[in-house]
C-alpha positions in Angstrom: 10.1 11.5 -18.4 12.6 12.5 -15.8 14.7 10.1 -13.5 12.3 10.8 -10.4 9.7 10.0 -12.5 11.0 6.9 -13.6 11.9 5.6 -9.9 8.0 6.7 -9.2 6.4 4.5 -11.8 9.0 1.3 -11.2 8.1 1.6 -7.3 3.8 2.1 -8.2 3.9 -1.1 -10.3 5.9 -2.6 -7.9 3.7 -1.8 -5.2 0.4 -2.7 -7.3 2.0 -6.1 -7.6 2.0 -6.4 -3.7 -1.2 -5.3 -3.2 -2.7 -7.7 -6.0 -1.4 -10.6 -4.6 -2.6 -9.7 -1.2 -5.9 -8.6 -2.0 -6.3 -11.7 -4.4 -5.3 -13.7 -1.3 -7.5 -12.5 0.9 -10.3 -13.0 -1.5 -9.2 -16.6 -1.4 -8.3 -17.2 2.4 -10.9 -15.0 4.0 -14.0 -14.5 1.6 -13.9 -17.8 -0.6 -14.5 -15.7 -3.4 -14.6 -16.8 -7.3 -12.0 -15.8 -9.7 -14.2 -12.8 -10.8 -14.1 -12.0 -7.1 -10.6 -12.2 -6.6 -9.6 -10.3 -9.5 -11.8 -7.6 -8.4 -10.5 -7.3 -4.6 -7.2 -7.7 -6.1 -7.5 -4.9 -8.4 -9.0 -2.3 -5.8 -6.7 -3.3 -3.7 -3.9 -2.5 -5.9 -5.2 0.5 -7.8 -7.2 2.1 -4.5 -4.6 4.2 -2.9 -3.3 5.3 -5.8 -6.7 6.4 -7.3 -7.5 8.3 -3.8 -4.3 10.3 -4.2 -4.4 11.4 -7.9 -8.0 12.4 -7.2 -6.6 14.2 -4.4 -3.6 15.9 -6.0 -6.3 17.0 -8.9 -3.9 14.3 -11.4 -7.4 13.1 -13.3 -7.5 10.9 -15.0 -5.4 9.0 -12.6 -2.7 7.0 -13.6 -4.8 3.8 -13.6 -6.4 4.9 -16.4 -3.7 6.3 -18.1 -1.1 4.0 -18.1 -2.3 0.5 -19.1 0.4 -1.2 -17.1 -1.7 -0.8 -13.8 -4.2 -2.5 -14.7 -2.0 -5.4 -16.4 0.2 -5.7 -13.2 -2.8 -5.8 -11.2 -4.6 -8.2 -13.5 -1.9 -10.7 -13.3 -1.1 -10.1 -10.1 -4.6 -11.9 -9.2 -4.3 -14.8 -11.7 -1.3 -15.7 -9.8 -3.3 -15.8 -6.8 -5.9 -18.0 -8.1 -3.9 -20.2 -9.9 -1.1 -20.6 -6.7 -3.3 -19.9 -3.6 -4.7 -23.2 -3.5 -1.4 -25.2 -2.7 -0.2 -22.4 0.2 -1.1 -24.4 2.9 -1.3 -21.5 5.2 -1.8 -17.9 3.6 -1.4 -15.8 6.9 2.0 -15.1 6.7 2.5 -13.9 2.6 -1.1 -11.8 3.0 0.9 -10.3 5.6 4.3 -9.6 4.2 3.0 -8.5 0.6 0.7 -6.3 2.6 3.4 -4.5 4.2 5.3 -4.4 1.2 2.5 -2.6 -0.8 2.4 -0.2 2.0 5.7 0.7 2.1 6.0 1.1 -1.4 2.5 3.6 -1.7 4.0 5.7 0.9 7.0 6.2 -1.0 5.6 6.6 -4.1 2.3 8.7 -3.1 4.6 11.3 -1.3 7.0 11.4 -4.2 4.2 12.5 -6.8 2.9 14.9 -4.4 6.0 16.5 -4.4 6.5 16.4 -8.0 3.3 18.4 -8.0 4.3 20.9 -5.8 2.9 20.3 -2.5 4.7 20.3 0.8 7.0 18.4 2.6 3.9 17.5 5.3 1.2 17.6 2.9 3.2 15.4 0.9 3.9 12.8 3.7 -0.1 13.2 4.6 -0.4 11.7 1.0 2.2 9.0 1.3 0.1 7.5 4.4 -3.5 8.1 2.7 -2.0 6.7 -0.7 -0.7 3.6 1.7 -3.9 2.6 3.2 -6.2 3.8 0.8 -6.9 -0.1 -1.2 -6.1 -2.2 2.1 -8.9 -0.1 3.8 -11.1 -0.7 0.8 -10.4 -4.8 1.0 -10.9 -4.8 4.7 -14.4 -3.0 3.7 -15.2 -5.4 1.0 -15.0 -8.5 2.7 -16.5 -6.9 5.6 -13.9 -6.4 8.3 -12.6 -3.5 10.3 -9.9 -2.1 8.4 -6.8 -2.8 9.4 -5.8 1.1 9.7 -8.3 1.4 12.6 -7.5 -1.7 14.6 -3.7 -1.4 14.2 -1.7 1.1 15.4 1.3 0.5 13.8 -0.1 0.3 10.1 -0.5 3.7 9.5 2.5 5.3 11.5 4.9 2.9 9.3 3.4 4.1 6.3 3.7 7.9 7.9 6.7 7.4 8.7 8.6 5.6 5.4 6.3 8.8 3.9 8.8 10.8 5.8 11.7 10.1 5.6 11.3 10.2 1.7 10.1 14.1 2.2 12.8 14.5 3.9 15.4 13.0 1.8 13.9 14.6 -1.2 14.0 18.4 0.6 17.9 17.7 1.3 18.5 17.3 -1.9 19.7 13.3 -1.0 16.5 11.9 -3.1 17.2 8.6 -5.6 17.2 5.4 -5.6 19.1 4.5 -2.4 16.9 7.4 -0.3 13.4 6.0 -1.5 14.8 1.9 -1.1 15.8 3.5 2.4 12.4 4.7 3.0 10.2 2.0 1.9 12.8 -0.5 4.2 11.8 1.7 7.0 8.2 1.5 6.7 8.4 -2.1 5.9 10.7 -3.2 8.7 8.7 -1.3 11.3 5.4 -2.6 10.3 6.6 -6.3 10.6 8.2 -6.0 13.5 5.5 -4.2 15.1 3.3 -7.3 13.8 5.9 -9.9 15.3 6.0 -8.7 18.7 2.6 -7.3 19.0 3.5 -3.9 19.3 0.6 -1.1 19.0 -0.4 2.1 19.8 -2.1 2.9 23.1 -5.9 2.5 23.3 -8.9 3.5 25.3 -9.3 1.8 29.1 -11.8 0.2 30.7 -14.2 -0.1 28.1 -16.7 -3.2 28.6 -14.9 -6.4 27.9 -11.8 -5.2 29.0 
């Protein structure tokens, strides 16, 4: 398996890490659920984006079912949940950050394998994003709230936009490491900080309520 390749599959597990705890989390904070229930959020949030886009890239079986270390990162990823989400006093904040951190991490790695694969630079940054929000928008579903994608503007342009600038990197020849740590920092930063100062996109006026 070549370098690229490599970097891909360290940053996937990484980001199904992320999203385990964070979907295990939220199984605990928001829906109360048992531990059968928070494995299960936990998993499809983990593995979720990453199925949508190897569906999508025509890579079947995805690499969930491939690779056995998906489903063991993602596994434990939710017993840690269970076993440590009880003594968090207040689980806003890490939901939050290991949210973002999944997202950042899928858009790398989502528009690195559709590269690999041959597909363009903005086809390839349309499957960062959808790779990104793919199992967050499948949690939000579960436990029955408006996905975060639609309600927050600045959730999918991060993950667009970390996509990016790994396309980019990769097509002036500057991809590694350092470029894809680069992007996923992007995508990361902007997300939280839109999130700490309450930035967002504009949005419809004068609609009842208003």
């Amino acid at each position: 398996m070549s370098q690229p390749s490599l970097l891909l599959l360290g940053l996937d597990l990484l980001g199904t890490s992320a999203f385990a705890l964070n979907g295990a989390l939220t199984a605990l904070r928001a829906a109360r659920l048992d531990l059968v229930g928070v494995l299960t959020l936990g998993a499809i949030t983990a593995l979720g984006g990453g199925i949508v886009r190897d569906v999508l890239l025509g890579a079947v079986p995805p690499a969930t079912l491939q690779d056995w270390r998906y489903l063991v990162v993602a596994t434990v990823g939710g017993l840690l949940a269970f076993a440590a989400g009880h003594r968090l006093a207040r689980l806003a904040t890490p939901i939050l950050v290991l949210d973002a951190l999944g997202l950042s991490l899928f858009a790398v790695t989502g528009a690195g394998k559709a590269l690999e694969l041959g597909l363009g630079p903005g086809q390839a940054v349309l499957l960062g994003g959808i790779t990104a929000v793919g199992g967050g928008t499948l949690r939000d579903v579960l436990v029955a709230q408006v996905p975060t994608v639609l309600r927050s503007g600045l959730y999918a342009v991060p993950a667009l936009l970390g996509a990016a600038v790994a396309v980019g990197a990769e097509v002036a020849g500057a991809g590694g490491a350092a470029s894809a740590v680069l992007a996923a920092g992007t995508c990361l930063a902007v997300r939280l900080l839109g999130v700490r100062y309450g930035v967002d996109l504009p949005g419809p006026r004068g609609l009842p309520g208003d």
